[in-house]
MARBA-3410 file (N, C-alpha, C, O; in Angstrom, 1 decimal):
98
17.3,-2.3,-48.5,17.1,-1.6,-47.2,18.4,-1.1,-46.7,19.4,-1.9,-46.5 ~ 18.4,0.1,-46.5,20.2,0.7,-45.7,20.6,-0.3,-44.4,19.9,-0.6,-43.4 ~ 21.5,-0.5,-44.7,22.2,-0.8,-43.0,21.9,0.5,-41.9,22.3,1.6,-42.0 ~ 21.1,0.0,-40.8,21.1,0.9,-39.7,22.4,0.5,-38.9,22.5,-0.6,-38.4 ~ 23.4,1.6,-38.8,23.7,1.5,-37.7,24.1,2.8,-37.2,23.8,3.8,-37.8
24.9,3.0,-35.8,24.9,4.4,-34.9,25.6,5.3,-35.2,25.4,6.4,-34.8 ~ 27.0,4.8,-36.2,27.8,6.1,-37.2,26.8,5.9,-38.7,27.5,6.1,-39.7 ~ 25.9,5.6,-38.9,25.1,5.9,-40.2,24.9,7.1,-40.5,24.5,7.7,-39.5 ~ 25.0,7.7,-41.3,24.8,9.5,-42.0,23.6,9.5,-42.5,23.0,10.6,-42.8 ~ 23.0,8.3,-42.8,21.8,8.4,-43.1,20.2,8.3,-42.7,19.5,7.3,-42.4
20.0,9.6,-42.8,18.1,9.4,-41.7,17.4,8.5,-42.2,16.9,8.4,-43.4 ~ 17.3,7.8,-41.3,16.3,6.1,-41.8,14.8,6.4,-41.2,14.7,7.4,-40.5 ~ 14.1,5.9,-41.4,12.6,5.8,-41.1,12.0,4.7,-40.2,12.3,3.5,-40.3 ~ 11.2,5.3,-39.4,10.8,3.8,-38.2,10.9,2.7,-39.0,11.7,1.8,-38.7 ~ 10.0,2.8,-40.2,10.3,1.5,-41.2,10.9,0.8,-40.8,10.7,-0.1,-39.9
12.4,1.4,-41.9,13.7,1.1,-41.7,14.3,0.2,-40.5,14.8,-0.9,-40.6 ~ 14.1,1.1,-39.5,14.5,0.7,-38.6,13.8,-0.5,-38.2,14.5,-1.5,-37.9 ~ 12.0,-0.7,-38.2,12.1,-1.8,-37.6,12.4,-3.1,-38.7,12.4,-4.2,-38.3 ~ 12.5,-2.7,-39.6,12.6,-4.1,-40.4,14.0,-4.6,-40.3,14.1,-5.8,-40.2 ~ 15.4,-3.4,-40.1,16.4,-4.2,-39.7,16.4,-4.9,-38.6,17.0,-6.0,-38.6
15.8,-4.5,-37.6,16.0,-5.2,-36.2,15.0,-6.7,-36.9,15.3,-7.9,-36.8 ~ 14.4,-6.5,-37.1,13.7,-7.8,-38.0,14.3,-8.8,-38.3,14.1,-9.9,-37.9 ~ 15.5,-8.3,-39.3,15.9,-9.3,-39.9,17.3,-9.5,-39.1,17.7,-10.6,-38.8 ~ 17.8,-8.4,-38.7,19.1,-8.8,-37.7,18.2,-9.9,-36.1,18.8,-10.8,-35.6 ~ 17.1,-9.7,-35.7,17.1,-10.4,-34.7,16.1,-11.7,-35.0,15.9,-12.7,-34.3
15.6,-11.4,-36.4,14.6,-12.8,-36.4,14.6,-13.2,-38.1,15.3,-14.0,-38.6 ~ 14.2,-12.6,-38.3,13.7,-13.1,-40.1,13.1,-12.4,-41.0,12.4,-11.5,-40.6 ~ 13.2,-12.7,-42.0,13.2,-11.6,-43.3,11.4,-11.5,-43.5,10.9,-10.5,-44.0 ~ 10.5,-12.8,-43.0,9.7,-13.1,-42.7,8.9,-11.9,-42.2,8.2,-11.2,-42.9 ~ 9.0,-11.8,-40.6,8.8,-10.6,-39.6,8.7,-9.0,-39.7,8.1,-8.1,-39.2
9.8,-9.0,-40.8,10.2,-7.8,-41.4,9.1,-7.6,-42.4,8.4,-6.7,-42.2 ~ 8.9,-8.2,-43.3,8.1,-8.3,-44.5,6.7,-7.8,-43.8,6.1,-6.9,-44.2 ~ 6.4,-8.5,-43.0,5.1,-8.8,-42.0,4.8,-7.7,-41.3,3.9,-7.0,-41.7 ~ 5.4,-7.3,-40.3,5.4,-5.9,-39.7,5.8,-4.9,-40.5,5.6,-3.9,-39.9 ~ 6.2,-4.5,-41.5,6.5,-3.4,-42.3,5.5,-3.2,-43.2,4.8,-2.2,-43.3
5.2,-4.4,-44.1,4.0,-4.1,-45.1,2.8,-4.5,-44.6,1.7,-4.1,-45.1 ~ 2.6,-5.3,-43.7,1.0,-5.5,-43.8,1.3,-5.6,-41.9,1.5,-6.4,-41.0 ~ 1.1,-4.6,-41.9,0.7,-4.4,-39.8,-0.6,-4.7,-39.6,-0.8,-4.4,-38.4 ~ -1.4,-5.0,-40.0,-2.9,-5.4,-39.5,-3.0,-6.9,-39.7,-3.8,-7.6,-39.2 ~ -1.8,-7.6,-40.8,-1.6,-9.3,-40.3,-0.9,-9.2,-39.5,-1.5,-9.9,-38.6
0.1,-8.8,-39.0,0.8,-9.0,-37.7,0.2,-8.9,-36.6,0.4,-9.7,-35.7 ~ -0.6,-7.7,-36.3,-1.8,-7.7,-35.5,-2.8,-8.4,-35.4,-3.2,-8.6,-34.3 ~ -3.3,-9.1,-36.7,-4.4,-10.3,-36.2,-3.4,-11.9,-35.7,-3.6,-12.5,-34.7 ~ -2.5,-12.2,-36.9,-1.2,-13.6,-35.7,-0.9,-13.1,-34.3,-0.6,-14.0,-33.6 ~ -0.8,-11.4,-33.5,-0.7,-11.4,-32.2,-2.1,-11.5,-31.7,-2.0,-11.9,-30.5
-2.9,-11.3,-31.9,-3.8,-11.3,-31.3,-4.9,-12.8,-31.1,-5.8,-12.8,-30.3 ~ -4.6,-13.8,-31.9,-4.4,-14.8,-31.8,-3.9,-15.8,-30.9,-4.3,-16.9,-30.4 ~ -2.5,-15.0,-31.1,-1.2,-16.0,-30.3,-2.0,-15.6,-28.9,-2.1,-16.4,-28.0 ~ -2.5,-14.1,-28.8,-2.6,-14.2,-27.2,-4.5,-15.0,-26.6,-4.9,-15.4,-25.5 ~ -4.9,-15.0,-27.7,-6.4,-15.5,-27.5,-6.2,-16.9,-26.8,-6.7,-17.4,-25.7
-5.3,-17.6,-28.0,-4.7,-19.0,-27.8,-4.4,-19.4,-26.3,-5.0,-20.3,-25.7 ~ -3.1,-18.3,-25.9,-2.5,-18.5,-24.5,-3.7,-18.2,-23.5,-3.9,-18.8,-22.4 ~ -4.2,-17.2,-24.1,-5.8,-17.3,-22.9,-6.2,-18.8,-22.4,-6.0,-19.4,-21.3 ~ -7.0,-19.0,-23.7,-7.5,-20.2,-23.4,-6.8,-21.1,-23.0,-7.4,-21.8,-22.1 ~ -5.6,-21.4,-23.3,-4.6,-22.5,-22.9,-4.6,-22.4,-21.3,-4.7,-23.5,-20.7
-4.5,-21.2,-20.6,-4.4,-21.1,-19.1,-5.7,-21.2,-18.4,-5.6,-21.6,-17.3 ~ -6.8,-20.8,-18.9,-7.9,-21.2,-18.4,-8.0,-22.5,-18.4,-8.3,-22.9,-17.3 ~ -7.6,-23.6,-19.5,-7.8,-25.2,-19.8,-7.0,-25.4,-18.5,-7.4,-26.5,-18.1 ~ -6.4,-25.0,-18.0,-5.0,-25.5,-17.4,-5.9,-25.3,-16.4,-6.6,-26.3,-16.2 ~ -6.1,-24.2,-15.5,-6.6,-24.1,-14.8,-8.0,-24.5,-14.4,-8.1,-24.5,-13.1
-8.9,-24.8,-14.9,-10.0,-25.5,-14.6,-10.2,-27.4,-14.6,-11.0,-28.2,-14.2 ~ -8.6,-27.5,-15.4,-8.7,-28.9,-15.6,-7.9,-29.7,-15.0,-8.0,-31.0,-14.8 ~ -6.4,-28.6,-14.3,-5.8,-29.0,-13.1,-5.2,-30.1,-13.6,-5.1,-30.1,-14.8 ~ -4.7,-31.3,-13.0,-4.1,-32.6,-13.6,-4.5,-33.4,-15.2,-3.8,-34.1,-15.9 ~ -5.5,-33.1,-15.3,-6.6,-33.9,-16.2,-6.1,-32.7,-17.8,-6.4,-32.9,-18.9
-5.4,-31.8,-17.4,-5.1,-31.2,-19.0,-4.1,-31.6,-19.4,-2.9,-31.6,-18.9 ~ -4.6,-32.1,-20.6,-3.4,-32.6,-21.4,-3.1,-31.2,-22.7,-3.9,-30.4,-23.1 ~ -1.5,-31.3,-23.0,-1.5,-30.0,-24.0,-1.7,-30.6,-25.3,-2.4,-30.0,-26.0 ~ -1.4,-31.9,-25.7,-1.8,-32.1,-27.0,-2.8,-32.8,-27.2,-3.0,-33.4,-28.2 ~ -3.9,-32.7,-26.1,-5.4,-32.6,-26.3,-5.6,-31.4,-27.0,-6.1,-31.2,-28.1
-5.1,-30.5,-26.0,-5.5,-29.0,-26.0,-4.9,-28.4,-28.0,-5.5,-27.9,-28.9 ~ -4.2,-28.6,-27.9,-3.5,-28.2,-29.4,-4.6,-28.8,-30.4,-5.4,-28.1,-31.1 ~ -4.7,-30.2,-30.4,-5.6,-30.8,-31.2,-7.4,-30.1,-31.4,-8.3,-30.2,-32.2 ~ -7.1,-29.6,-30.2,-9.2,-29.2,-29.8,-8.8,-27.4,-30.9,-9.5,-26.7,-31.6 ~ -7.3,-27.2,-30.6,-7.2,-25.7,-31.3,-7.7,-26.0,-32.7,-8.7,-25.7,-33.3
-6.5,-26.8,-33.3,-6.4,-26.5,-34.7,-7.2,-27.6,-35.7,-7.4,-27.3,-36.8 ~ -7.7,-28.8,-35.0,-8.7,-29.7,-36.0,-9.8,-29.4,-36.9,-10.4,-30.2,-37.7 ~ -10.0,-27.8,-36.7,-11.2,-27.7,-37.8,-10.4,-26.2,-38.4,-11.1,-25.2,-38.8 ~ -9.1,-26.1,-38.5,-8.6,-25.3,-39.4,-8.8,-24.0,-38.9,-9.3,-23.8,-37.7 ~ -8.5,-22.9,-39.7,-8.7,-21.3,-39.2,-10.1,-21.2,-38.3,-11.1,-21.5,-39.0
-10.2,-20.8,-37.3,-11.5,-20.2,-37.2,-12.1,-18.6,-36.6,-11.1,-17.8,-36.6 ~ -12.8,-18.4,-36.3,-12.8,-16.6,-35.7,-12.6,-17.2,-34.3,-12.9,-18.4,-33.9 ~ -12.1,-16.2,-33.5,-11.5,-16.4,-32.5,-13.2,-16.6,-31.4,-13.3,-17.4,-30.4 ~ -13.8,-16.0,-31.7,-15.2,-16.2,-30.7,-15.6,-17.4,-30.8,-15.9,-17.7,-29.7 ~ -15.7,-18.6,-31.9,-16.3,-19.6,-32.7,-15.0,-20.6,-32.0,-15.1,-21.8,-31.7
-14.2,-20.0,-31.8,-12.7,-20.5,-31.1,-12.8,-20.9,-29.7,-12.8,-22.0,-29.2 ~ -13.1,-19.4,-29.2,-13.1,-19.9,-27.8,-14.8,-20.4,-27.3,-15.1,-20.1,-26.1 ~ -15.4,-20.9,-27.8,-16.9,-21.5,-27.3,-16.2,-22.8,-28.1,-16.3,-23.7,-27.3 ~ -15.5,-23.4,-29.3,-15.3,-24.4,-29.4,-14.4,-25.0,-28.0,-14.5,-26.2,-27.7 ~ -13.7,-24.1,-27.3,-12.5,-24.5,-26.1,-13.5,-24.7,-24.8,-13.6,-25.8,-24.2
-14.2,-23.6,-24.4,-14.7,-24.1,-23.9,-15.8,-25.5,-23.4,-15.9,-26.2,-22.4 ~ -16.3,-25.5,-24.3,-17.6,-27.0,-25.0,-16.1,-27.9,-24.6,-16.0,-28.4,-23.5 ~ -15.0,-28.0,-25.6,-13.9,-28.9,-24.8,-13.6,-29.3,-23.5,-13.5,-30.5,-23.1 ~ -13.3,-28.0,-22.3,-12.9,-28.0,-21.2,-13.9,-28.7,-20.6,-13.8,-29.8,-20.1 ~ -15.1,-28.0,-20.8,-16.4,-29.0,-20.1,-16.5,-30.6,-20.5,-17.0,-31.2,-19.6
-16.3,-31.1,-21.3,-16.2,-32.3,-22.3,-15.2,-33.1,-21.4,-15.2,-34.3,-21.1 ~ -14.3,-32.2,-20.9,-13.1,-33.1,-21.0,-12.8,-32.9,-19.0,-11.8,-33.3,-18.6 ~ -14.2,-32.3,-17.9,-13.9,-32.3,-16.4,-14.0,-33.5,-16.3,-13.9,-34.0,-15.2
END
């Protein structure tokens, strides 16, 4: 991958470009991830934000009584799941756990 930078003579491609900021700001990982397969990086964000949903609803309906590594444990104990099957499992929890 070329070095981007602002005396570069060379026309780089959004690509390009975002995979360096990738690996100059995070990991070679991220880069790989957002450049070749953008529809996995789109389903881990769309996750991460499903997750934080639920996590602030839990919070909020359960006020003192939410614990987070209840909450982590109710996420991940039955492994990957679809995010709908996800949040009715969180739910069934929150009520479980007023």
């Amino acid at each position: 991958m070329p070095q981007v930078t602002a005396q570069s003579p060379v026309m780089v491609s959004d690509r390009d470009r975002k995979g360096q900021f990738c690996l100059d700001e995070t990991c070679f990982t991220c880069a790989r991830i957002k450049s070749a397969w953008p529809g996995q990086a789109l389903s881990y964000k769309m996750g991460q934000r499903k997750i934080l949903e639920l996590r602030e609803r839990a919070q909020k309906e359960l006020g003192p009584k939410f614990d987070l590594r209840a909450f982590h444990d109710a996420v991940l104990d039955q492994g990957p799941l679809p995010l709908d099957v996800l949040e009715t499992k969180i739910n069934d929890w929150i009520t479980k756990n007023k």
